[in-house]
C-alpha positions in Angstrom: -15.8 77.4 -13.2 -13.2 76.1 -10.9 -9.7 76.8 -11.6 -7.7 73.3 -12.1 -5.1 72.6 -9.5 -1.9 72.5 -10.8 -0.1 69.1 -10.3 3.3 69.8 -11.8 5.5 72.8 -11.0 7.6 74.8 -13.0 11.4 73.5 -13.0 13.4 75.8 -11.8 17.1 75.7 -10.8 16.2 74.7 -7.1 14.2 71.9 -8.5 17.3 70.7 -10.8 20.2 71.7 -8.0 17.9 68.7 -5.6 17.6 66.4 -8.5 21.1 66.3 -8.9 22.2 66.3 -5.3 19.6 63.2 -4.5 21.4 61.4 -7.9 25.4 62.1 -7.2 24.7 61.9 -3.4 23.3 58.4 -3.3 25.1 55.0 -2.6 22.5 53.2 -3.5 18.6 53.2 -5.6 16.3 50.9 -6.7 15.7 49.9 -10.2 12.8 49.0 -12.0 12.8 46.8 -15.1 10.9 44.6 -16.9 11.1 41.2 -16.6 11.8 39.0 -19.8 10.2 36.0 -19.3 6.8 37.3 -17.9 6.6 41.6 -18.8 6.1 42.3 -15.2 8.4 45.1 -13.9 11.0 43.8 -11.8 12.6 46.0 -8.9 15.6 45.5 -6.9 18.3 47.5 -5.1 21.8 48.4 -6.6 24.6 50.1 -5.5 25.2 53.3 -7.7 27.7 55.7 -8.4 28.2 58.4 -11.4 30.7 59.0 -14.5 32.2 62.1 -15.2 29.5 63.6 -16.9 27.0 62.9 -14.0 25.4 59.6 -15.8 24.8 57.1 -12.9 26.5 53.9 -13.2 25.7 50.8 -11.6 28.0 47.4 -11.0 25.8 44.4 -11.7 25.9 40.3 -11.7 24.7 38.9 -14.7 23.5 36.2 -12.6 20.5 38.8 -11.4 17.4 39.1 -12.8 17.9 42.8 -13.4 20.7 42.4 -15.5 19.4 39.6 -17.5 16.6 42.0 -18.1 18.9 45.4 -19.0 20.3 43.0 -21.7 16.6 42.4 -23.1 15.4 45.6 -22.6 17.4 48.7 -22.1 14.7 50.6 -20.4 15.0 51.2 -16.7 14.2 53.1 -14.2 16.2 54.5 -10.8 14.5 55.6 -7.5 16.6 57.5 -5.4 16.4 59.4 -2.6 16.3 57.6 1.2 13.0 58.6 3.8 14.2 60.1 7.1 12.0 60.1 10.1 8.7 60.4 10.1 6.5 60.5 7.1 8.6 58.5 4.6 6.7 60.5 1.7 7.5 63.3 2.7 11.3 63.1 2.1 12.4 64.1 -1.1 12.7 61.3 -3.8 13.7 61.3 -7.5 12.8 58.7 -10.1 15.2 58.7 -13.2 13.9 57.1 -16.5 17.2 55.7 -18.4 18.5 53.5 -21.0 21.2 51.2 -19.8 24.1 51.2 -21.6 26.9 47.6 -20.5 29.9 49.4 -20.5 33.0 46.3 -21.7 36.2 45.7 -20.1 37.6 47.0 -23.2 35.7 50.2 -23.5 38.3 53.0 -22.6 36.3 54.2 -20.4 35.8 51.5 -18.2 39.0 51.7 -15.8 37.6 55.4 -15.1 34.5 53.8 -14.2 36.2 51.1 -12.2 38.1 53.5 -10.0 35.3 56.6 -9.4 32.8 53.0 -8.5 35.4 51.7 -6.3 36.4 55.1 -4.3 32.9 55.3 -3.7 32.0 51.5 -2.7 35.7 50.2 -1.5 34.3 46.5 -1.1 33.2 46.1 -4.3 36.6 45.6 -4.9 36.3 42.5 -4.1 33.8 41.2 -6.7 34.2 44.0 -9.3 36.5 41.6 -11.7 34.3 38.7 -11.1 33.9 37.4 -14.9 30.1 37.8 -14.7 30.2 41.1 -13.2 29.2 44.3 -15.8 29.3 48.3 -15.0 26.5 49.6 -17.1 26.1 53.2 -17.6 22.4 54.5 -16.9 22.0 56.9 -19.6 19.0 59.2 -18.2 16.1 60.2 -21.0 14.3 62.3 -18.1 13.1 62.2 -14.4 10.1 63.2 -12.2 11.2 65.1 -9.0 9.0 65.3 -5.8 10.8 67.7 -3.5 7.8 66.9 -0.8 4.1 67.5 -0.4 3.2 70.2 -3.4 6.5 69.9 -5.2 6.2 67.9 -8.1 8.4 68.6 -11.2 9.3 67.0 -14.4 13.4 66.9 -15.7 14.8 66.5 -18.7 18.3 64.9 -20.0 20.0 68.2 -19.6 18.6 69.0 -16.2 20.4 65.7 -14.7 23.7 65.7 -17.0 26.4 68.1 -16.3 27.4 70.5 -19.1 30.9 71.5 -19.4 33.9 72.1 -22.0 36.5 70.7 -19.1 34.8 67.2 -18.1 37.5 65.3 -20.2 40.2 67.4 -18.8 38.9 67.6 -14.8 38.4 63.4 -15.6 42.3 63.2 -16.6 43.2 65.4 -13.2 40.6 63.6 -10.8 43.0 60.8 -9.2 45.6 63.0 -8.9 43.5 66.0 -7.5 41.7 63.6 -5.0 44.8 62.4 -3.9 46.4 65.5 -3.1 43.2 67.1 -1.5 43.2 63.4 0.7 46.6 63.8 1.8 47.6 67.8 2.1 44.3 69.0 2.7 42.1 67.1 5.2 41.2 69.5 7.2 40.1 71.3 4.1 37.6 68.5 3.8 36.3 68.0 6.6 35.5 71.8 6.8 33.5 70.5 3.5 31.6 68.5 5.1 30.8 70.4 8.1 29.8 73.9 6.5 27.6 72.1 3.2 27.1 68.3 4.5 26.1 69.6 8.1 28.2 66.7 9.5 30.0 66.8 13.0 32.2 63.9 12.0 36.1 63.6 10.9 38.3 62.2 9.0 36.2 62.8 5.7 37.8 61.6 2.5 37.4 63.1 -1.2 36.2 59.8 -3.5 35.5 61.7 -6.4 35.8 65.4 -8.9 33.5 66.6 -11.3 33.2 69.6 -13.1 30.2 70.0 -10.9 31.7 69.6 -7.4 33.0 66.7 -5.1 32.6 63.4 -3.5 33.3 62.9 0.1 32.8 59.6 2.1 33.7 58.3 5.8 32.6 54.6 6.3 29.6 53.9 5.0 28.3 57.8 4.3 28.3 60.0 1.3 28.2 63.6 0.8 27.5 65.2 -2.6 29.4 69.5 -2.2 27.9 70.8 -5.2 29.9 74.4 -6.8 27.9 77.1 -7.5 28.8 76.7 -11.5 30.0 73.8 -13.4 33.9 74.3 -14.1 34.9 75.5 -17.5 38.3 74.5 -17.5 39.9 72.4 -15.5 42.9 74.8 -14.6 40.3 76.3 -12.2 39.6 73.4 -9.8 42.0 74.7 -7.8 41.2 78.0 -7.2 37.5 76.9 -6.7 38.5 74.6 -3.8 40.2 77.2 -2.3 38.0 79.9 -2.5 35.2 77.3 -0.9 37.3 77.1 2.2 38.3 80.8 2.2 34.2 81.4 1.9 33.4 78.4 4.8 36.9 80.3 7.1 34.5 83.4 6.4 31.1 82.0 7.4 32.7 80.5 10.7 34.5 83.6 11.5 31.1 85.6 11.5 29.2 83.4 13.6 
C-alpha cells in the first residue's frame, strides 16, 4: 500500500520564529471578511502594526466595507507575507485566523496603540483622529504557515502571541527606550539592521520594543530584529541590546 504524503509539517520553532517575523515585520496584509449584506468574503488591504503582546492591530474607516463587516462579524482573516521575484508562491506567506476586537478611545490601552501604529505608519497621523476612524485589535485564534514549496504548517494562539512576565513593564519603558536608542545610539541601529535585516542603508530608526525584540524603519521599510528569548523582565532590555551589538562588533571583526 502506498504510504500517504504528508501535507502538513510538524511545527517546530523555525516554523513559529517565520510566523512571527512575516507578522511583526509587515506594514501591511490583506483581510478577509465576510460581507454582511450578501455572505460573500470580502478582502481588502490594511495597514497593520502589533500591540505589546504581539496581537496585530489594524487602523480602519468605518466608512469601509471591512469595518462595517468586523462590527457584524468578528471573524477575520490576515494574509501576510509580500512575493519577491520570481515565483510569487514561492515566497513565504502566513494567513492568521482572528477575532477582531474595536479597541475605544477610551480603552486605556488605546494611546499605546495610537503611538506604536503611528511610529510605524507616521502619515496616519494624519487621519488617525478622524471621528469614524477605529484601531481594532486582531486577536489571533490560529494560523497556517507556508514557508515555500513542502513547508506547510499549522499555528496556534500561543505560537503567534508573545509570552512574557515583563510585557506590561517593557510597554511602560518603550517610548522612552526607543527614544534614547534613536538619539544616543544610531549607529547601534543601523548595525541592527545591517548584521539581521541585511540592509546596506542608514539612518535606521527604532519605531517600536517588545519583550520579543525591535522595530526599525527608514521611509517606507520595516525590519522586524527578533531576540533569541522573549525578555523576562524588563530591567534586562538593556543589557540585551548591548550584548546584540557586542555579538554583531564580533561577527564583523571575524570576517
Amino acid at each position: 500500500m502506498k504510504e500517504q504524503v504528508k501535507t502538513i509539517r510538524d511545527t517546530d520553532e523555525e516554523a513559529r520564529r517565520l510566523a512571527r517575523r512575516l507578522i511583526r515585520g509587515a506594514r501591511f496584509g490583506a483581510i478577509g471578511v465576510l460581507e454582511p449584506e450578501t455572505g460573500f468574503p470580502f478582502a481588502s488591504r490594511v495597514l497593520t502594526g502589533t500591540d505589546v503582546d504581539g496581537t496585530p492591530l489594524i487602523l480602519v474607516s468605518g466608512l469601509s466595507t471591512h469595518t462595517t463587516a468586523l462590527l457584524a462579524d468578528a471573524r477575520a482573516s490576515l494574509l501576510f507575507g509580500e512575493p519577491g521575484k520570481g515565483d510569487p508562491l514561492a515566497h513565504p506567506r502566513i494567513t492568521v485566523r482572528t477575532r477582531a476586537e474595536r479597541v475605544a478611545r477610551d480603552d486605556p490601552a488605546h494611546a499605546r496603540l495610537r503611538a506604536r501604529f503611528i511610529a510605524r505608519h507616521p502619515k496616519a497621523a494624519l487621519y488617525a483622529d478622524f471621528p469614524d476612524f477605529a484601531f481594532f485589535r486582531m486577536a489571533p485564534v490560529s494560523g497556517s504557515l507556508n514557508g515555500g514549496f513542502g513547508r506547510a504548517f499549522v499555528l496556534d494562539r500561543s505560537d503567534l502571541l508573545i509570552t512574557s512576565p515583563a510585557i506590561a513593564d517593557v510597554a511602560d519603558i518603550e517610548p522612552g527606550a526607543i527614544a534614547h536608542m534613536n538619539a544616543d545610539h544610531p549607529d547601534a541601529v543601523d548595525a541592527y539592521a545591517r548584521g539581521l535585516g541585511k540592509s546596506k542603508k542608514t539612518g535606521w530608526k527604532v519605531c517600536g520594543i517588545d519583550c520579543a525584540g525591535l522595530d526599525l524603519v527608514h521611509g517606507d521599510d520595516l525590519l522586524r530584529i527578533e531576540f533569541d528569548a522573549p525578555l523576562e523582565q524588563a530591567s534586562k532590555l538593556r543589557s540585551t541590546l548591548a550584548e546584540l551589538s557586542r555579538t554583531l562588533s564580533n561577527n564583523r571583526g571575524v570576517h
